[in-house]
FIKOLZA-1660 file (N, C-alpha, C; in steps of 0.1 Angstrom, whole numbers, plus 5000, padded with zeros to 4 digits):
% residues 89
   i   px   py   pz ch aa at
   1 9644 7191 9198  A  X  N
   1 9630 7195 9200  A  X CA
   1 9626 7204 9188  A  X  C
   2 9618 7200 9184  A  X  N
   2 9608 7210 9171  A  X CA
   2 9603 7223 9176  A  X  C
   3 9605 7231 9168  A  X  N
   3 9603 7247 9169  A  X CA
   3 9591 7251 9171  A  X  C
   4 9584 7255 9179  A  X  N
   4 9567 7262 9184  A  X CA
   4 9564 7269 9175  A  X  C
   5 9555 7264 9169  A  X  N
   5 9544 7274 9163  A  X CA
   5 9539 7287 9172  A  X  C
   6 9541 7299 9160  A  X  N
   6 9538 7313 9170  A  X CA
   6 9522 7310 9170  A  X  C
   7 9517 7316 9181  A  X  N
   7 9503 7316 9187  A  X CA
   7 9499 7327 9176  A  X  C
   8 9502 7336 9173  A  X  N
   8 9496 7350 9160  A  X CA
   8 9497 7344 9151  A  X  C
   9 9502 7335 9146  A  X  N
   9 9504 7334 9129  A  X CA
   9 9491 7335 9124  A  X  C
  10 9488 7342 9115  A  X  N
  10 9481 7346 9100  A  X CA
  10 9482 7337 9094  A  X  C
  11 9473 7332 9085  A  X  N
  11 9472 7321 9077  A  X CA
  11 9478 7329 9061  A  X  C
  12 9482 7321 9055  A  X  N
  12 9489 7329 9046  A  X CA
  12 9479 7328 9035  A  X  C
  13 9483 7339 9026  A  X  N
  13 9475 7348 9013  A  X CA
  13 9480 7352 9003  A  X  C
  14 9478 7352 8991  A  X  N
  14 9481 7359 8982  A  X CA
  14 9497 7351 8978  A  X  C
  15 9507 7360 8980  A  X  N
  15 9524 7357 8972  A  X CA
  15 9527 7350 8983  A  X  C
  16 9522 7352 8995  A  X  N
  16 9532 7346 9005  A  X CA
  16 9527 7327 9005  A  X  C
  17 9513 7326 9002  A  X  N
  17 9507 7316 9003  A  X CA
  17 9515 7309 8987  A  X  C
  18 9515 7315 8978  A  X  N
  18 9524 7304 8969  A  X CA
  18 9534 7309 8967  A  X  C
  19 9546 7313 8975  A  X  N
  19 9561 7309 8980  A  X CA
  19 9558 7296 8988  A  X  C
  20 9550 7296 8998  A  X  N
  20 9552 7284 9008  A  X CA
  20 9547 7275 9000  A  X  C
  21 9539 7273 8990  A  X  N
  21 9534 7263 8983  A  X CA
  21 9550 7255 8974  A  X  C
  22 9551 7266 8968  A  X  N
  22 9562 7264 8959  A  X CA
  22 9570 7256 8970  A  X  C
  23 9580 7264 8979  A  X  N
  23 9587 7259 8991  A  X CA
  23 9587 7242 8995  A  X  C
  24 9570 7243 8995  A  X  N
  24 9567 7226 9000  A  X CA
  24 9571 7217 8990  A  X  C
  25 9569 7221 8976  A  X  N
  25 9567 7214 8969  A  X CA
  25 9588 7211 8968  A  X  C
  26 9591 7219 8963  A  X  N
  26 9604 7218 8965  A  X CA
  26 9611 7213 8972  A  X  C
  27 9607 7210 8982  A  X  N
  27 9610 7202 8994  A  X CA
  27 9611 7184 8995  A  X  C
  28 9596 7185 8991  A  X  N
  28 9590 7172 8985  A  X CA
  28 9600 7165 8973  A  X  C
  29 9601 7171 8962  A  X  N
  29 9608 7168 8956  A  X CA
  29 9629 7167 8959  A  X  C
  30 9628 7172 8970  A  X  N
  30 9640 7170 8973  A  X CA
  30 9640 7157 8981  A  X  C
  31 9637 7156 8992  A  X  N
  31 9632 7143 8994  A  X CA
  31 9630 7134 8987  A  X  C
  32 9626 7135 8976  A  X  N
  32 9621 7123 8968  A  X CA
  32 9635 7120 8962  A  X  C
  33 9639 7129 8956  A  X  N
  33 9656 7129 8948  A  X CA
  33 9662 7117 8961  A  X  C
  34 9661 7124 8969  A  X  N
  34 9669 7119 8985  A  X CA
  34 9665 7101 8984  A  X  C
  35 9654 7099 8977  A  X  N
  35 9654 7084 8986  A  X CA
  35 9642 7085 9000  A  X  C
  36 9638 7099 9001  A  X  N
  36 9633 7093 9020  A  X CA
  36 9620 7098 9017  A  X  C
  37 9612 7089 9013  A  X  N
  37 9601 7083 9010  A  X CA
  37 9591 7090 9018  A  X  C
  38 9594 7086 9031  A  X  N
  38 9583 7089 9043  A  X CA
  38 9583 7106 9042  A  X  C
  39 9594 7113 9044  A  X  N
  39 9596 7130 9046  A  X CA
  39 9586 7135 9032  A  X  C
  40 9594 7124 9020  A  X  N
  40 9586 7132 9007  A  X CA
  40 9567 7133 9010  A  X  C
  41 9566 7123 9013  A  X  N
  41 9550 7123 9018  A  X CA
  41 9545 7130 9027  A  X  C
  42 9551 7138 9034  A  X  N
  42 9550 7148 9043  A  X CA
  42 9549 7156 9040  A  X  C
  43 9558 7163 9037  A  X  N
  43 9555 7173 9023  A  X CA
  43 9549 7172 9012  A  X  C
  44 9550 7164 9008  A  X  N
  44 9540 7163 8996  A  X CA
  44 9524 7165 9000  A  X  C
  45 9518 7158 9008  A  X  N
  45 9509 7164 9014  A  X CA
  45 9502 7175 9017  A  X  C
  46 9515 7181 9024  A  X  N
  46 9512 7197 9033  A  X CA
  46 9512 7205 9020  A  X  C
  47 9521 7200 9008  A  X  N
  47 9520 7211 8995  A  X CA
  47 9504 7209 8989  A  X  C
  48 9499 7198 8989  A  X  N
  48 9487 7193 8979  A  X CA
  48 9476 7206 8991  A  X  C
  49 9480 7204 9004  A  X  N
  49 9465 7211 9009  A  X CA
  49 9469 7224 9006  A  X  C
  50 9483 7228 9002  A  X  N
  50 9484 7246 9004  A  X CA
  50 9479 7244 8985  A  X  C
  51 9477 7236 8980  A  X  N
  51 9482 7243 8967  A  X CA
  51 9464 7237 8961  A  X  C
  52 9459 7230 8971  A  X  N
  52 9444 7236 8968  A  X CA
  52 9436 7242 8971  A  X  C
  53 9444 7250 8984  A  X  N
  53 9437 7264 8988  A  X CA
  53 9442 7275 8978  A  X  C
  54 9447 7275 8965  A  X  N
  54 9449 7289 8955  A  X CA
  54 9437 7286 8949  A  X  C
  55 9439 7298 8941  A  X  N
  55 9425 7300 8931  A  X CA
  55 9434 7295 8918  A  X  C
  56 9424 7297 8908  A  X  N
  56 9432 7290 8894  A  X CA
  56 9438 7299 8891  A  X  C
  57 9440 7314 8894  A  X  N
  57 9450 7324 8888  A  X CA
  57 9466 7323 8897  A  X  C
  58 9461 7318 8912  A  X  N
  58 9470 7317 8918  A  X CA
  58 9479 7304 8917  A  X  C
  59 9473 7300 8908  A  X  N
  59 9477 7282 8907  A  X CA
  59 9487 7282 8889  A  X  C
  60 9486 7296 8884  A  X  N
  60 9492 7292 8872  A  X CA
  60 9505 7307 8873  A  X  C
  61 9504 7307 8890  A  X  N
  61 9519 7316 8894  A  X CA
  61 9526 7305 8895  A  X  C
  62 9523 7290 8899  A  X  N
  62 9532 7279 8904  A  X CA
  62 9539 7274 8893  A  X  C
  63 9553 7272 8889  A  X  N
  63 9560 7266 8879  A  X CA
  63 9553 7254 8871  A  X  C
  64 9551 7253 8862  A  X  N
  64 9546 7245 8854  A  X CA
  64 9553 7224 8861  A  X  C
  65 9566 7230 8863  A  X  N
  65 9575 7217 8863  A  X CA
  65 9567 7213 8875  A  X  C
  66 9567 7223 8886  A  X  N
  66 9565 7220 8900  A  X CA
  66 9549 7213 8900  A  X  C
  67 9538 7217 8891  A  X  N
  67 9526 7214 8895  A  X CA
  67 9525 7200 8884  A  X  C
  68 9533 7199 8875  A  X  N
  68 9532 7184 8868  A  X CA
  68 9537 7172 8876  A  X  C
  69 9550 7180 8886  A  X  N
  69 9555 7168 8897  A  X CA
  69 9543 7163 8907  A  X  C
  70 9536 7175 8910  A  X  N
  70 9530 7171 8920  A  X CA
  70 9516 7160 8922  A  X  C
  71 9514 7166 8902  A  X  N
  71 9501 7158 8902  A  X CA
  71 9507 7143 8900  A  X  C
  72 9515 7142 8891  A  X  N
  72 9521 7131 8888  A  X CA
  72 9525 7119 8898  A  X  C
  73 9539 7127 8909  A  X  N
  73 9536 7116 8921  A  X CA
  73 9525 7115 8927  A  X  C
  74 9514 7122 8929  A  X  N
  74 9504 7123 8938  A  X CA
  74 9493 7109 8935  A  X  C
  75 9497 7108 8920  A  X  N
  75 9488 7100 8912  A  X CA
  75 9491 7087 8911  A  X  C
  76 9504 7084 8910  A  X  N
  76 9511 7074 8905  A  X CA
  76 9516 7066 8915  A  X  C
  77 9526 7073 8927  A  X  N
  77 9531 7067 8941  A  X CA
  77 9521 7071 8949  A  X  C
  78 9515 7079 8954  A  X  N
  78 9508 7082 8961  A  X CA
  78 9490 7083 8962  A  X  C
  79 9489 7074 8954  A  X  N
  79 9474 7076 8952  A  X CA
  79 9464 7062 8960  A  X  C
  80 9450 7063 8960  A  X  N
  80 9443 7060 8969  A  X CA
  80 9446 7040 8966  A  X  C
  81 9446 7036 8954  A  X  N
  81 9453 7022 8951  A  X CA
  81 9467 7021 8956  A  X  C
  82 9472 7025 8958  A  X  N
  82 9486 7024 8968  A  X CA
  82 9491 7017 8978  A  X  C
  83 9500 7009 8984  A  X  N
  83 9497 7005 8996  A  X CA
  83 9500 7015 9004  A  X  C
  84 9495 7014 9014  A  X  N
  84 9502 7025 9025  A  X CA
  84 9516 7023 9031  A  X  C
  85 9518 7034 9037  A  X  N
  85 9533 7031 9048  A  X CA
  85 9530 7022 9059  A  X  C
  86 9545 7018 9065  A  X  N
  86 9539 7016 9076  A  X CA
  86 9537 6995 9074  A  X  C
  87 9537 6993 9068  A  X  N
  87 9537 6977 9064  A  X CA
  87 9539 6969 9070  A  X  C
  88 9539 6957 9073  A  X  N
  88 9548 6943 9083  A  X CA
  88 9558 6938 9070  A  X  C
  89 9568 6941 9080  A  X  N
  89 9581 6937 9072  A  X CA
  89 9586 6920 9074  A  X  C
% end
């Protein structure tokens, strides 16, 4: 069973908002290393909406490596020409 979201959570701000960005993205890319396609897009995702809620000062705290991965798969496997998941096999 998946872990409950606390009813108070704060939306995150400032350092803590790009740790969890970072975090996502890292993630993403772990999954991807991994082969599991579907999780990476999960993450990859949830990183793309946290990491376009920074500002551009907050956005050039994010590792250089980490935001060239992001755009990169985002563009290349993941973009709107794409097929989707989910397919008849």
């Amino acid at each position: 069973m998946p872990a409950k979201k606390k009813a108070n959570a704060k939306p995150l701000t400032g350092t803590a908002l790009i740790k969890e960005t970072v975090r996502r993205i890292r993630l993403a890319r772990s999954f991807w290393d991994a082969h599991r396609n579907g999780h990476c897009r999960g993450e990859r995702e949830k990183a793309l909406v946290l990491y376009e809620s920074l500002t551009e000062l907050e956005r050039e705290k994010v590792p250089q490596e980490l935001r060239v991965w992001l755009r990169y798969r985002s563009e290349k496997y993941f973009g709107p020409d794409r097929t989707p998941p989910g397919g008849s096999h």
